[in-house]
C-alpha positions as CSV (number, residue, x, y, z in Angstrom):
1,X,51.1,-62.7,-19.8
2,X,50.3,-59.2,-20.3
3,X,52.3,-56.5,-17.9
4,X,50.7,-55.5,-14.7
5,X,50.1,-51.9,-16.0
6,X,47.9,-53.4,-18.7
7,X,46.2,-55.4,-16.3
8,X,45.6,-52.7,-14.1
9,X,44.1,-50.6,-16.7
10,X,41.2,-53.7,-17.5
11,X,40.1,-52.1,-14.0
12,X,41.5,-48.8,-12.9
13,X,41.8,-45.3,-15.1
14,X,45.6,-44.9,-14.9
15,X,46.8,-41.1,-14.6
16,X,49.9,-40.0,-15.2
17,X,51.5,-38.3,-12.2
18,X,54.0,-35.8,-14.0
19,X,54.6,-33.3,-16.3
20,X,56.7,-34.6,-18.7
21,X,55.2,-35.2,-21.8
22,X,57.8,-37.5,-23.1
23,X,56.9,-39.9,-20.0
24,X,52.9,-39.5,-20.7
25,X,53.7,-40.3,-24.4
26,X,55.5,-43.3,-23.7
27,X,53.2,-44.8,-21.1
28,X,50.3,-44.0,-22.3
29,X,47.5,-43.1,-19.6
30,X,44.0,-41.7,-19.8
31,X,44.3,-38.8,-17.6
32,X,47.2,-36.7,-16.4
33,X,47.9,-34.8,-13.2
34,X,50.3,-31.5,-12.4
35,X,50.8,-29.5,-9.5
36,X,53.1,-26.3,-8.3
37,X,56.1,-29.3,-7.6
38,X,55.6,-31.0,-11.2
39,X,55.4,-27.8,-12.9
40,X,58.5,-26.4,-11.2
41,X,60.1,-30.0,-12.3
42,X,59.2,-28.8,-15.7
43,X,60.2,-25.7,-16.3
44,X,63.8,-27.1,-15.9
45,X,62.9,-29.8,-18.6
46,X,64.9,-28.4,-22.3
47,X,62.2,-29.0,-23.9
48,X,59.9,-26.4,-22.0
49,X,62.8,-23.7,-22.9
50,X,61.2,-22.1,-25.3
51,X,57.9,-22.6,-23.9
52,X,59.0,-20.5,-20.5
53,X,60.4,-17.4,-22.7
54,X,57.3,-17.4,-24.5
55,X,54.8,-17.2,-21.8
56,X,56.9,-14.3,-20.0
57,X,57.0,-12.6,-22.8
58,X,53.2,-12.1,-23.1
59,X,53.1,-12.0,-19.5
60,X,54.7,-8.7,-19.9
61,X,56.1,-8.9,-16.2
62,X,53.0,-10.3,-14.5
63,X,54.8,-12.9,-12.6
64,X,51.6,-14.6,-11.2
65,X,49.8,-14.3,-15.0
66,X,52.9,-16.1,-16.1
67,X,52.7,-18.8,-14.2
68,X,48.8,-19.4,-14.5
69,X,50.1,-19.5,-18.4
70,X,52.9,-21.6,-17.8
71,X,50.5,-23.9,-16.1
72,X,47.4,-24.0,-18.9
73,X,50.4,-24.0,-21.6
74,X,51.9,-27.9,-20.1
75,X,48.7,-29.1,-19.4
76,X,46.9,-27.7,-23.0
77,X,50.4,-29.8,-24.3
78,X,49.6,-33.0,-22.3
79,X,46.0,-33.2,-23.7
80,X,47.5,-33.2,-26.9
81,X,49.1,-36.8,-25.9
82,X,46.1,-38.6,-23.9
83,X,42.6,-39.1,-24.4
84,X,40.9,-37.7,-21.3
85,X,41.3,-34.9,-18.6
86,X,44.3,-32.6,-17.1
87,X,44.2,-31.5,-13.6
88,X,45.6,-28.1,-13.2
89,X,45.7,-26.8,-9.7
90,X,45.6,-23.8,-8.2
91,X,47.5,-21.6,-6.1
92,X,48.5,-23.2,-2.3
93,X,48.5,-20.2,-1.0
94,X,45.1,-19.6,-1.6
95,X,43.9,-22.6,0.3
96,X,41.5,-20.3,3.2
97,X,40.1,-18.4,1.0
98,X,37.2,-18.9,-0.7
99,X,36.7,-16.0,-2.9
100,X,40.4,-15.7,-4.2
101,X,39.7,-19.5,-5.0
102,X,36.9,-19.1,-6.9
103,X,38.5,-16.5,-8.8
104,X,41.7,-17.9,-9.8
105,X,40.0,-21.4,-10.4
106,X,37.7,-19.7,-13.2
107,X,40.6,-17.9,-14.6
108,X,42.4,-20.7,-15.0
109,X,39.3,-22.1,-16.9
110,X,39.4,-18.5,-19.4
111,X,43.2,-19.3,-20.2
112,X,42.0,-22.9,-21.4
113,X,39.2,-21.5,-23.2
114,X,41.8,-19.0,-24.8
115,X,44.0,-22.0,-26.1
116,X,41.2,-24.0,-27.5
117,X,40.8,-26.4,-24.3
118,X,37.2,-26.8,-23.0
119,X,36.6,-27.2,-19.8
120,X,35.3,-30.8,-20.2
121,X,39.0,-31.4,-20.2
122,X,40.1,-29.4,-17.5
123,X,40.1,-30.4,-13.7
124,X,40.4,-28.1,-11.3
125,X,43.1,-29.1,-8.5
126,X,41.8,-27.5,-4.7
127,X,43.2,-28.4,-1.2
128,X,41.1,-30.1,0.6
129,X,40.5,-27.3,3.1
130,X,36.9,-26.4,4.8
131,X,37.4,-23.5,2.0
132,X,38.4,-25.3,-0.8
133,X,35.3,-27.4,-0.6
134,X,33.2,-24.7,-0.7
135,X,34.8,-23.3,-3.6
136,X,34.7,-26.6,-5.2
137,X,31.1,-27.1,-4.4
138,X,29.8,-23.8,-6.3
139,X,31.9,-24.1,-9.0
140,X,30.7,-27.2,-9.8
141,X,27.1,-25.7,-9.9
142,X,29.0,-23.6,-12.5
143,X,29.9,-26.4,-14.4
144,X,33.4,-26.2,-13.5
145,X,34.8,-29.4,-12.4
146,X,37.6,-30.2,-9.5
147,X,40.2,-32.4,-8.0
148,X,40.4,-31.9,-4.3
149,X,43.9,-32.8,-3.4
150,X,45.7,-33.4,-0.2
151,X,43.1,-35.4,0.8
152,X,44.5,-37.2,3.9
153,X,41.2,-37.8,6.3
154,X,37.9,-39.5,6.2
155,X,36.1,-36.2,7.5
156,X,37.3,-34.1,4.3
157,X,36.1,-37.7,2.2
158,X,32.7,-37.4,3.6
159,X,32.3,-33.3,3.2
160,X,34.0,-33.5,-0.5
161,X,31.1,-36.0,-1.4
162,X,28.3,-34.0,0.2
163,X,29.6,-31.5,-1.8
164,X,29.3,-33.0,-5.3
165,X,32.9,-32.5,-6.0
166,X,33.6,-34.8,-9.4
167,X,37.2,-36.3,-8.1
168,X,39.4,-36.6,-4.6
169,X,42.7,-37.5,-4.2
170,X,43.5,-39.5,-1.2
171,X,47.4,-39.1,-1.1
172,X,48.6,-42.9,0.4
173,X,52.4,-42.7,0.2
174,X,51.7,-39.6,2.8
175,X,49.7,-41.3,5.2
176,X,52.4,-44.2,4.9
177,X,55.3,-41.3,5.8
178,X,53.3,-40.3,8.7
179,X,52.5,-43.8,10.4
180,X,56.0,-45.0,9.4
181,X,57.7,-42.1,11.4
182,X,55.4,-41.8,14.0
183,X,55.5,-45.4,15.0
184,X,58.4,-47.2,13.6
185,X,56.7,-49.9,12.0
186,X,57.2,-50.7,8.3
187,X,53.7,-51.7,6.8
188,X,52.7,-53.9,4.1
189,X,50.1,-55.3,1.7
190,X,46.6,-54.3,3.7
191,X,48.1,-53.2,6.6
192,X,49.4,-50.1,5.0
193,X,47.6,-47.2,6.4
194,X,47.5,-45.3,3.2
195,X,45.8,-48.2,1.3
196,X,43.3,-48.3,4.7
197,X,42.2,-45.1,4.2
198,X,41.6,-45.5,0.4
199,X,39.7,-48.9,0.9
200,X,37.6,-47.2,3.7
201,X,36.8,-44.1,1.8
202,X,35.9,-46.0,-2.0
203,X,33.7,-48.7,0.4
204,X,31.8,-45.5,1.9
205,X,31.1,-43.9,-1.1
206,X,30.1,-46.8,-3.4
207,X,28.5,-47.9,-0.3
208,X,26.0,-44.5,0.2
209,X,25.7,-43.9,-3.8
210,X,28.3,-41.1,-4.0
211,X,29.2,-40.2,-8.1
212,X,32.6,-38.6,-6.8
213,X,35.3,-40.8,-7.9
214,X,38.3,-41.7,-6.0
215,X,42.1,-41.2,-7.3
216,X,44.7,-42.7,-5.5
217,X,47.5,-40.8,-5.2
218,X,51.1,-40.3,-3.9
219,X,52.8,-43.9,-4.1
220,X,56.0,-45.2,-2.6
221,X,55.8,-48.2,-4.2
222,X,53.6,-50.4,-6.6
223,X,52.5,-52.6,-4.0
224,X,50.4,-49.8,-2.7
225,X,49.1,-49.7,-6.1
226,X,47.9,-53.1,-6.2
227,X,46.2,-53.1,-3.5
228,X,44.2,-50.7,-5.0
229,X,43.6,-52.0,-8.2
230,X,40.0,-51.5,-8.8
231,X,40.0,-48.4,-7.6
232,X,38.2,-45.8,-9.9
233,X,41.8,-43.8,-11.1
234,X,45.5,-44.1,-9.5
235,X,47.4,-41.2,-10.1
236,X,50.9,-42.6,-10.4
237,X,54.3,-41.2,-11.5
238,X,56.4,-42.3,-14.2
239,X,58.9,-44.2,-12.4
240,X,56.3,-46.6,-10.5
241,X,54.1,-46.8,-14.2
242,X,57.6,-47.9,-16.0
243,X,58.0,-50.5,-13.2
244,X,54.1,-51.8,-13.4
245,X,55.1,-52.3,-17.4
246,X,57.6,-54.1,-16.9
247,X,56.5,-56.6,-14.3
248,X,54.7,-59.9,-15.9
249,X,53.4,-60.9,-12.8
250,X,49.7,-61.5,-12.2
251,X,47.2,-58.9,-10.6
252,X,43.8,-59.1,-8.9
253,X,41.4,-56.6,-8.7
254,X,40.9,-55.8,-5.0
255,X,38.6,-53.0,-4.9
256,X,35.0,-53.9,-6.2
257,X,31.3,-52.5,-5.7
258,X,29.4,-54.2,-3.2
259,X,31.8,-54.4,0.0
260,X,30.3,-53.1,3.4
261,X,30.7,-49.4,4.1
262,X,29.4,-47.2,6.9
263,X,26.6,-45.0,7.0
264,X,25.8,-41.6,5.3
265,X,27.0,-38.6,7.5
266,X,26.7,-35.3,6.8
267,X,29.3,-33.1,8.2
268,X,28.7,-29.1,9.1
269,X,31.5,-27.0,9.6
270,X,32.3,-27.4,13.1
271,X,32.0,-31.6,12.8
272,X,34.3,-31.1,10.2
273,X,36.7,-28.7,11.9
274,X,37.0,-30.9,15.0
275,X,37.1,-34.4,13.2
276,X,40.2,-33.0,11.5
277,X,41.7,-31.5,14.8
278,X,41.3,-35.2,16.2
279,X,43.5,-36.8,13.4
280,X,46.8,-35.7,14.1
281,X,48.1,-37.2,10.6
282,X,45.7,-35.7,8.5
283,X,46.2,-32.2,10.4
284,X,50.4,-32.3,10.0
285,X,49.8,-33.5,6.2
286,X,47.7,-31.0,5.0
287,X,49.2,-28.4,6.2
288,X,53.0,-29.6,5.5
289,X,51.4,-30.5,1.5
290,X,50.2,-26.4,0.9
291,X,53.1,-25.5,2.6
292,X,55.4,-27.9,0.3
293,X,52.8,-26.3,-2.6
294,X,53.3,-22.6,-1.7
295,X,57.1,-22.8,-1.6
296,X,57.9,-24.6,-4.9
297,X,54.7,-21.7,-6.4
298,X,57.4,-19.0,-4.7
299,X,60.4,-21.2,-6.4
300,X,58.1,-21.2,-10.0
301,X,57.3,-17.5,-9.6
302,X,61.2,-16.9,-9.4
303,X,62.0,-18.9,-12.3
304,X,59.4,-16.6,-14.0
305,X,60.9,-13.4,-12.8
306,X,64.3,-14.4,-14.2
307,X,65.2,-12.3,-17.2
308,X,66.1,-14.2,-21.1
């Protein structure tokens, strides 16, 4: 019997959920996935050492350059160890701003394009704010392709699609958190509201004929992952991957092509504003995750402000 990691991947891209390239190496997945959090995890690895002094050095004192370099540098290091795509994402702080996302997000794309990384091997990582789908949907158009993260509701589903983004992540150990406090109740198997939301939102775009594929993202545990299996890509750290490897057991693929989902609805801004006013989970989460974001960027920026 072949692990259930193996299994999984006759079905499901697997992504790597980290930064450490020793973990990617090891497990071996097809894409791979950073963000302000994984980075900061990083730049405390050994290994990056001499990679940190470098990119201050040609920084030359630009803290915010430095960490856009920092960035491209672990990502352009990851592609080095896997066959497809790195997600590289951009700053939280950013997230209401359209035109401040649009430019950081293509020079992001230039530093790649300076280390030898085309941009077929680059996605961009936006929250998945009113703003940040906009700024996904034009670059895009530019042939500049993106990761809309902290993905939480079905509103921001529907108005990432209608926007021709190329990948969401629904984050499903979130959703869990927020149910799991706000009610008490442990969930399970298909009850689990993160694995709802996931099901309801690959049904609806499979369903209506959407290209946009959908990552999983943010596990507790690798239960949540198989209920997914069949899902276009899981984004799932190291520790969970390690414990899908070694676990002989046998897994069925759950999500499939074909399954009822609702009807085509095109969202304008103020649909879209209200239907995430009405979900009080999806409200708290996205803001809490740029918030989370934005502080452990501040914590990065300090690291690259430190002198030696």
């Amino acid at each position: 019997m072949t692990s259930k990691l193996e299994q999984l991947k006759q079905f499901t891209t697997v992504v790597a959920d980290t930064g450490d390239l020793d973990a990617i190496t090891r497990l071996k997945p097809v894409d791979a996935t950073t963000n302000p959090s994984l980075l900061l995890k990083a730049a405390a690895i050994p290994a990056y050492a001499e990679l940190l002094k470098r990119v201050k050095g040609e920084a030359n004192g630009d803290v915010d350059q430095a960490c856009d370099m920092f960035a491209v540098a672990v990502g352009s290091g990851i592609l080095k160890a896997i066959p497809g795509r790195i997600s590289t994402e951009v700053d939280a702080r950013l997230s209401f701003d359209e035109p401040a996302l649009l430019a950081k997000a293509r020079s992001l794309i230039e530093l790649y394009d300076k280390a030898g990384v085309g941009r077929d091997r680059v996605l961009i990582k936006l929250a998945s704010t009113w703003e940040g789908i906009r700024a996904a949907e034009k670059l895009e158009k530019d042939g500049i392709q993106t990761n809309l993260t902290l993905l939480f509701s079905f509103a921001q589903a529907q108005a990432c699609a209608d926007a021709g983004v190329f990948l969401i992540s629904p984050f499903v150990g979130r959703i869990y958190d927020w149910y799991k406090k706000s009610t008490g109740n442990e969930y399970t198997g298909a009850d689990d509201p993160g694995v709802q939301s996931v099901t309801r939102i690959y049904n609806y775009y499979k369903a209506n004929g959407y290209d946009t594929v959908v990552m999983g993202a943010s596990f507790r545990n690798t239960n949540q992952i198989e209920q997914l299996a069949g899902c276009d890509r899981l984004t799932i750290s190291p520790e969970l991957l390690q414990q899908l490897s070694e676990d002989q057991g046998d897994l069925q693929q759950v999500l499939k092509p074909g399954n009822a989902g609702e009807p085509k609805r095109q969202l304008s801004e103020s649909e879209f504003r209200w239907d995430m006013n009405e979900d009080a989970m999806a409200t708290e989460k996205l803001a809490e995750g740029i918030r989370q974001f934005a502080r452990d960027q501040e914590k990065l920026e300090k690291v690259m402000a430190e002198k030696g």
